[in-house]
N, C-alpha and C positions, 0 to 999 in steps of 0.2 A: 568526517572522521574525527573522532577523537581525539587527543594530544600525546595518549598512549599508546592505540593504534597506529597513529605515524609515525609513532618512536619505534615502535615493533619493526612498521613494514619497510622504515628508512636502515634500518639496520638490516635488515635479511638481504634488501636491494642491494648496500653496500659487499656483498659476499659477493653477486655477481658485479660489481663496479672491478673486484679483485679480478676475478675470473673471467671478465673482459681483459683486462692489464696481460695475462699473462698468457692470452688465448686470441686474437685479432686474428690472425690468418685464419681462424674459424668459425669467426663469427658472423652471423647474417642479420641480425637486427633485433629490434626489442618493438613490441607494439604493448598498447597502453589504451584501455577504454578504462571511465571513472562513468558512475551513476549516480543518482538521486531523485527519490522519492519525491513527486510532486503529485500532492491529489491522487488522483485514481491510476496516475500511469508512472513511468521509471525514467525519467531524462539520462541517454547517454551520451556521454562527449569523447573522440577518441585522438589518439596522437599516437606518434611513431617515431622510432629514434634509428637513427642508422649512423655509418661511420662515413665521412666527408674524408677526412686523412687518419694518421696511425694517433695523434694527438685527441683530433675533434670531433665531437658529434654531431649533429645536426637532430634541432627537437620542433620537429612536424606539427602543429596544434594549431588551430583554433585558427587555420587560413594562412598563420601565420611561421617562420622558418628561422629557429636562431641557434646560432654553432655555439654548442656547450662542450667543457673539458670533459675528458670522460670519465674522471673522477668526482662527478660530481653531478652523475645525473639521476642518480637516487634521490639525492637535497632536491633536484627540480622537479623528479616525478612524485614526490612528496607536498612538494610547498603548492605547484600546479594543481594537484586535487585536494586544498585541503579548504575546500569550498561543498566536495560532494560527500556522500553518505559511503560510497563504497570504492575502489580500487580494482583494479586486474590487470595484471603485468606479464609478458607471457616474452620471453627471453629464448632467442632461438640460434644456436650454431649447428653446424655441420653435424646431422647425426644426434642429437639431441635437443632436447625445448624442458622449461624450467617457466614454473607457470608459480608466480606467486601473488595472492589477491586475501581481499578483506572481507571478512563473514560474521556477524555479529558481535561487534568488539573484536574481534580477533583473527590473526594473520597465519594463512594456511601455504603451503609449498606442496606441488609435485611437480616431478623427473620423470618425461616419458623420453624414449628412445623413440626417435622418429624414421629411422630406419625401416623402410616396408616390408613387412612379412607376409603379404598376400603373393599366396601361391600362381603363377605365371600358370594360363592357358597355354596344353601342348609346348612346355618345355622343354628346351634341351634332355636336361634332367629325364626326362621321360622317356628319352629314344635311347639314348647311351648308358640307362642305367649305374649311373654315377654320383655319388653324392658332390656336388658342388659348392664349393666355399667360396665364389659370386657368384651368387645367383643371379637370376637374370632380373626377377621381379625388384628383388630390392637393390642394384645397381643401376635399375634402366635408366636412371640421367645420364651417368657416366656411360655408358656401353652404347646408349644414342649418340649421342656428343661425337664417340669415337666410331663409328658407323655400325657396330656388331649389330645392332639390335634395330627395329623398325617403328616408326612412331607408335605403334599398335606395341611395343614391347618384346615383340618375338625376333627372340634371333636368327636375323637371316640365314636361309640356306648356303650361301657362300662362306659366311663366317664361321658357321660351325667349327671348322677347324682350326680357325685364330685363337673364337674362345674358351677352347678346349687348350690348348699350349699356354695361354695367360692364364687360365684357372690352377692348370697342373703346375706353372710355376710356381705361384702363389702358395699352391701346397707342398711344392716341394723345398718352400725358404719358412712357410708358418714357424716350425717350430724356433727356429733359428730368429723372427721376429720376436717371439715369446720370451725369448732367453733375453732381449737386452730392455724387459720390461723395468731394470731399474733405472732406467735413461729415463729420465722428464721428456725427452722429445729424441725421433731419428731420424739421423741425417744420411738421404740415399743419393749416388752420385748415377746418373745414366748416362754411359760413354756409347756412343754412335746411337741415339737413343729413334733416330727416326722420329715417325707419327706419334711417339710416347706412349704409343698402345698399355704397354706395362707398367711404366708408371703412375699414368692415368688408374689403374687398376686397384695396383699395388695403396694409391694413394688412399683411395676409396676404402678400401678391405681396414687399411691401417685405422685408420680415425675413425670411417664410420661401422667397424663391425667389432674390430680388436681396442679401441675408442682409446686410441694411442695417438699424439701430438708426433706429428712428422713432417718433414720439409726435400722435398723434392728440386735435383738441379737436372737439368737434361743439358746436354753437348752434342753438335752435330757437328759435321761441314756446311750442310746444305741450308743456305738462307730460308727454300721453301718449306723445308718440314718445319725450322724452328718458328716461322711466323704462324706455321699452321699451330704447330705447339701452343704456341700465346695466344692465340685465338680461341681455343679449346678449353684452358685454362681460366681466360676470365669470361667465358661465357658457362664456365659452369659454377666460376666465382671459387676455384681454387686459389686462394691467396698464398699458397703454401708451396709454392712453385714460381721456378725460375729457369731461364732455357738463352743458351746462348749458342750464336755461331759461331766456332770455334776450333782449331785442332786441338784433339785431348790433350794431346804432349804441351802443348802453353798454356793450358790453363790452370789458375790459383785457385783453391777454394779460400774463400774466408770466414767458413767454420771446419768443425770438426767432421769428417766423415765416415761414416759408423757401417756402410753399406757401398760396394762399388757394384754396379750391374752391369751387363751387356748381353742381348738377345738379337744373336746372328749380325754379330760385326763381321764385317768382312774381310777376309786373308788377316792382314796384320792390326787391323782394327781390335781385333779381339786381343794381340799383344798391348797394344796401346791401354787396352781397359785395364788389363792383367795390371801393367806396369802403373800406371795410375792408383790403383788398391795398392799398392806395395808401397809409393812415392807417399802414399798419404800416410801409410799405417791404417790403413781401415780394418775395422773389427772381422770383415766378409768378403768374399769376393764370388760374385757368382753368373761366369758367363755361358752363352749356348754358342757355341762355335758355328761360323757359317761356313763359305768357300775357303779353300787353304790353297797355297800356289807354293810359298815360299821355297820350305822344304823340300818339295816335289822336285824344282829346279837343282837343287842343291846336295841333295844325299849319294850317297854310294857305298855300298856294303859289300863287300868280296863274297863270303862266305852264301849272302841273298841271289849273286846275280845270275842262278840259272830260273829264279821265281822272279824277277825285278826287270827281265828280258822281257816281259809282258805288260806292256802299257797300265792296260785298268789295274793288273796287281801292284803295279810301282806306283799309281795313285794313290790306290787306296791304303795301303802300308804305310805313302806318306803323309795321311792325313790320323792316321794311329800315331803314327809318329812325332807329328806334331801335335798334339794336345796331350801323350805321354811325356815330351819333353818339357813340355809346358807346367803340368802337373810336380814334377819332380825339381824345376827351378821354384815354384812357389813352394815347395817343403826344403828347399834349402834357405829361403827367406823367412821360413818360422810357421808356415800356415801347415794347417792337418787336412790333404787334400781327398778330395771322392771325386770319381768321375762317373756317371751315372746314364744310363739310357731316360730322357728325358720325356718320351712320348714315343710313342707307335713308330716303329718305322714305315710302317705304312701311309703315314701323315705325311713323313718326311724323313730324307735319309740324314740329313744333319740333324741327329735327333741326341746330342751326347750335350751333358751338362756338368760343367767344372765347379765344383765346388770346394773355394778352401775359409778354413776359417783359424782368424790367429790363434796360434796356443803359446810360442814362445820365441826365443832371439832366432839367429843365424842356425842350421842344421848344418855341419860342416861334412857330415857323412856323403846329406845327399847335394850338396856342391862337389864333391868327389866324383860322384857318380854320374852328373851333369858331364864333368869337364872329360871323364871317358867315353860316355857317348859321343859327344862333338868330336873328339879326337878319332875317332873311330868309322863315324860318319860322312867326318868333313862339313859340317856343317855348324854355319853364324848366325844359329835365332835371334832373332828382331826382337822378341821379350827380352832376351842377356844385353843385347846394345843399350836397349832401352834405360834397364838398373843399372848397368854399368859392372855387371858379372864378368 
């Protein structure tokens, strides 16, 4: 290569040397073939660059293995081929690949989205006549990883139904991802997050379809989901994720957290998420209610008790009950609440989804309206102890 030529292609590389700096949790490697014209045929030599730590790189070549800064491995994938006739660089993260090489004196770039768009044989999609925002075809690492799907790509007959509640989540936060597109990156928090089924998802959908920088925490009690968690994670080489064992109520974030989740916490678990979104000031809060006991134990209504003398009616009244109460202390803490049938009740009778999102300070009306209900009730939700309402 010429002196111009690798002044061109040292400069274009340095754009991704930035774009690595500011991108690491999604990045998967850089490969590197150089040619040259010998005679009648094309000698090729190839190297590979990948990350050793968040600092160093590691440059693959020639048999041989030496850890370079990562600012600086444009200057060595330059001065390394500046023996042969030609260059090809082909730079790949999550969801994307940036291919930039040398063509007659001169330095050319393309951006493919590597995201797969081949259509899945006998797809979900096909039976349930649904349009799909994970598809199965172009999520299947992720959806294998997390069992929905079968090495073959197809998602299992049992899972249908999982993947059907994680997709319709998915569509039922898009838009609300879409709105905090002037964040450089989002931070989601998973309170009783289990197998991370959703996050896994969510994580997926975010970077590689909405092509959005996000960071994923998960929180469990249970030592075994959370190791299953990391296990899942760096085998499918999400670096953008972190999972600890932990009760929600003691844990710190030490960022900002922009999104709180929860998908079917159980009884007061779901307070615990709630109360975590508020502690933090998080921009969202969005859970799917599982079992409820609390209330059940605890209510009493005069004016109710010739419909309340009935078991299953005093359940399920107090399972209205609590998620209406719940809804109405997050609109006294500032959020604009929806409660929403989340899926088929047919799927599942726990099928109701909370959704509040910040809009402003303290609502002092409906703190009013909170402290009549309990009065009225007799009853000490677990979300009020929690803020301290």
């Amino acid at each position: 290569m010429n002196s111009q030529v690798e002044k061109k292609l040292e400069d274009i590389l340095k754009t991704l040397e930035d774009r690595l700096i500011d991108n690491k949790d999604f990045f998967k490697g850089i490969s590197v073939e150089y040619s040259k014209k010998e005679k009648e045929t094309v000698r090729t030599v190839k190297a590979k660059l990948y990350l050793e730590n968040v600092d160093t790189l590691v440059f693959d070549y020639k048999k041989s293995k030496t850890n370079i800064s990562v600012d600086t491995f444009a200057q060595v994938i330059v001065y390394s081929g500046s023996d042969f006739d030609d260059c090809k660089v082909v730079y790949s993260e999550r969801g994307s690949e940036t291919t930039v090489w040398t063509e007659k004196n001169n330095v050319k770039v393309k951006h493919k989205d590597v995201t797969s768009t081949a259509a899945a044989q006998d797809d979900v999609s096909t039976r349930s006549n649904r349009e799909y925002l994970v598809k199965a075809a172009e999520a299947r690492e992720v959806l294998k990883e997390i069992g929905i799907v079968s090495a073959e790509g197809k998602v299992k007959n049992d899972m249908i139904r999982k993947y059907n509640q994680i997709d319709h989540f998915v569509e039922l936060i898009d838009s609300l991802i879409k709105e905090l597109a002037h964040k450089e990156s989002i931070t989601i928090l998973d309170c009783a997050c289990g197998k991370s089924y959703l996050s896994f998802v969510l994580n997926f959908y975010i970077k590689e379809k909405l092509k959005k920088n996000c960071y994923f925490i998960g929180l469990d009690i249970s030592e075994q989901v959370i190791e299953a968690s990391k296990k899942m994670a760096s085998n499918l080489g999400y670096k953008n994720m972190e999972f600890h064992e932990v009760n929600i109520q003691n844990y710190m974030p030490e960022r900002e957290i922009d999104i709180v989740i929860s998908l079917h916490g159980c009884d007061t678990a779901t307070d615990m998420a709630i109360a975590a979104g508020i502690r933090y000031n998080a921009g969202a809060i969005i859970v799917i209610p599982c079992c409820q006991k609390e209330i059940l134990s605890q209510y009493s209504y005069e004016p109710f008790k010739e419909i309340t003398k009935h078991g299953i009616l005093k359940s399920r009244l107090a399972d209205v009950l609590t998620d209406g109460i719940r809804g109405i202390i997050l609109e006294s803490m500032g959020y604009e609440v929806s409660i929403v049938e989340y899926i088929s009740p047919l799927d599942t009778p726990k099928n109701l989804m909370i959704r509040a999102i910040k809009k402003s300070g303290k609502n002092r009306r409906a703190y009013e309206e909170y402290l009549a209900l309990k009065e009225a009730m007799g009853i000490e939700p677990t979300l009020a102890r929690l803020i301290h309402i």
